[in-house]
N, C-alpha and C positions, 0 to 999 in steps of 0.2 A: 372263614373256616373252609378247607379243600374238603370235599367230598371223597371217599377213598371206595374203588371200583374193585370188585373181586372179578377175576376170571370163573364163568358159569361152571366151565370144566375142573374149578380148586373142590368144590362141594360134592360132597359123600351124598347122592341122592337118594340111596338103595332103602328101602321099604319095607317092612312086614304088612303078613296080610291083616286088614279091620285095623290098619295104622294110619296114626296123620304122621305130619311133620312137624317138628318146631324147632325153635334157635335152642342153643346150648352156650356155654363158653368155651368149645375145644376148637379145637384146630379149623375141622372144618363147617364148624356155626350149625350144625344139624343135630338131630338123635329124633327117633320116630317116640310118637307121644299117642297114648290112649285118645280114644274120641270124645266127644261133650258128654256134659250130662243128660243132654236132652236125645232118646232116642229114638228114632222112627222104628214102628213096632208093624204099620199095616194103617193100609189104607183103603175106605172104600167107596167106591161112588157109582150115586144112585142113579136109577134108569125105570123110571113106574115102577120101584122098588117098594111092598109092604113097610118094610123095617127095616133101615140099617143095623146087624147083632155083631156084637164083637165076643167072643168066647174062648174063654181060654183054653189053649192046645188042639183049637178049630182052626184050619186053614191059616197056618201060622201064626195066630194071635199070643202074645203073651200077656197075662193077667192072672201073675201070683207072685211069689214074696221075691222075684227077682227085683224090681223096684219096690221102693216106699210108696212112690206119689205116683201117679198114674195123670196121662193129662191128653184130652177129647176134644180138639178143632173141627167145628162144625162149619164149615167153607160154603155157602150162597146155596143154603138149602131151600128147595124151592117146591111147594107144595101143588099134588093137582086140582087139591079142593079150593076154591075160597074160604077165605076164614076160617082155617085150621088152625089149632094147637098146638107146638112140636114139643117133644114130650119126651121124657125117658124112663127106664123101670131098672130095676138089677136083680141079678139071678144068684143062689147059693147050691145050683145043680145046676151046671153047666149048662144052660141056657134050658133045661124041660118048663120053667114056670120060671115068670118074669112078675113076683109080688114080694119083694122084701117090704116089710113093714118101716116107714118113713114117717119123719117129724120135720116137719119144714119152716121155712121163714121166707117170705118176697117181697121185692118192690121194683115198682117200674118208675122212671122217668121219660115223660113224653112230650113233644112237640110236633103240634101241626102242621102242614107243609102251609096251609093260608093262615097260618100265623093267628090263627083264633084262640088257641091255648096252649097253655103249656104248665106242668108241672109234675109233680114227683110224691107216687103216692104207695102205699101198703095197703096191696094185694089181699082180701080175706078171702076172696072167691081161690084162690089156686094154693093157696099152702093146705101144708097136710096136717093131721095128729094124728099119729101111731097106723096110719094108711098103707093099705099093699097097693093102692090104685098107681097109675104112669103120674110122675109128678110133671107139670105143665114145666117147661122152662123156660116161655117168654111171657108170663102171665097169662089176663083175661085177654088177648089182645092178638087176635087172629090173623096169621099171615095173609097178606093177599098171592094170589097167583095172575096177576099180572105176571107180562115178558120181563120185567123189568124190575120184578120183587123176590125179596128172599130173606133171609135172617142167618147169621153169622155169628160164631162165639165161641166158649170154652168150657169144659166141664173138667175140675181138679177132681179125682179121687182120691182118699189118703189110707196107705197102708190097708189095702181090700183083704189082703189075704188074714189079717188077722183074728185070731182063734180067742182074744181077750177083750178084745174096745170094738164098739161100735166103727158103722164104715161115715165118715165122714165126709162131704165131699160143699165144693161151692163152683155157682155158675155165673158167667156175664156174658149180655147176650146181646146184639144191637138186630131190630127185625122191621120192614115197613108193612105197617099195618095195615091192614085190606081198606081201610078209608083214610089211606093216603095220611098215615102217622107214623113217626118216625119212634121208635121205643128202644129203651133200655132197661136189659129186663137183669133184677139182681135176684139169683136162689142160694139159698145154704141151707141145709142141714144134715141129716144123719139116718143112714140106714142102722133101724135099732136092730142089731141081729151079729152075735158074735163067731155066725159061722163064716166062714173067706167067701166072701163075693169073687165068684170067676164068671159071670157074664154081666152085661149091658148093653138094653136096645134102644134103639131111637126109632120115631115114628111120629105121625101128627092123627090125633084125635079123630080125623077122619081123612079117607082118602089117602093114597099115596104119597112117595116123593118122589116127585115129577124129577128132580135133580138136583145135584150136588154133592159134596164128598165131605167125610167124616175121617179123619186121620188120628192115630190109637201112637201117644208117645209115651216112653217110660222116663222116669228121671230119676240120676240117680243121689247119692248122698251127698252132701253139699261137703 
């Protein structure tokens, strides 16, 4: 089978702006196409930072009914404390108080670096019932600030803005434990409150964030 070569110069390259490209079947194989579903909204990265806060219609954040799902990459968050907590809260005033009342569910699965143990358990010490407290997101299970520690993951929120249903949201979380444990940390549940969630901060239970970056995407309808 011959391979058949176009000349670069036969294809209509021309653009709109906040356009991609993609194939067609005309003439010259192009037509500009909308962008993914997944949008970069803002991103921020820590520096002896108190909290990372994302808030809506602050410093270009968006977090209201333009998306359904809302989705929080937490990138090699690295704590100044030892054996810190990272942690998050959500806001129904634009970030003034960070206590939406929460019902939670955890579990972590863990493995030792010396291989002494390992296994996969439900968390009673960090989940909540009907809580305004910061819900813990990688368990009992304290990051270390070693150079060379940090914890990574993702927080879904679903449909914040809504004025009828609770805020639901789930998180997966991989973090090395300040006694050299490797952990995977599972959260879900539900902000009980049917006013629209427009803020959420992150932070750890004590001490700063020595470093790392928290990225805010929107997604949109399948």
């Amino acid at each position: 089978m011959a391979l058949t070569k176009f000349n670069y110069n036969s294809f209509d390259l021309t653009t709109a702006a906040s356009k991609g490209l993609g194939f067609n079947s005309s003439a010259n194989g192009f037509e500009t196409s909308s962008a993914g579903s997944m949008t970069l909204i803002k991103t921020l990265t820590a520096s002896s930072s108190a909290n990372l806060s994302f808030v809506d219609g602050s410093s270009s954040v968006v977090l209201d009914n333009t998306y359904p799902v809302y989705m929080f990459k937490f990138i090699n968050i690295h704590p100044a404390s030892n054996d810190a907590d990272f942690q998050f809260n959500m806001s129904a005033d634009s970030g003034s108080n960070y206590n939406v009342a929460k019902t939670t569910t955890m579990f972590n699965a863990f493995h030792y670096e010396n291989d002494s143990q390992a296994n996969v358990v439900y968390d009673t010490g960090t989940d909540l019932a009907q809580s305004t407290s910061d819900q813990v997101i990688i368990g009992n299970q304290g990051i270390g600030n070693d150079n060379d520690q940090s914890t990574s993951g993702f927080l879904m929120l679903f449909n914040p803005s809504s004025t009828t249903f609770v805020k639901h949201f789930l998180i997966q979380v991989q973090g090395s434990h300040h006694a050299d444990i490797s952990v995977h940390g599972h959260v879900a549940g539900y902000g009980n409150t049917t006013s629209a969630i427009d803020g959420v901060q992150f932070k750890f239970a004590s001490g700063n964030i020595d470093a790392g970056t928290i990225k805010l995407y929107g997604i949109k309808d399948s």
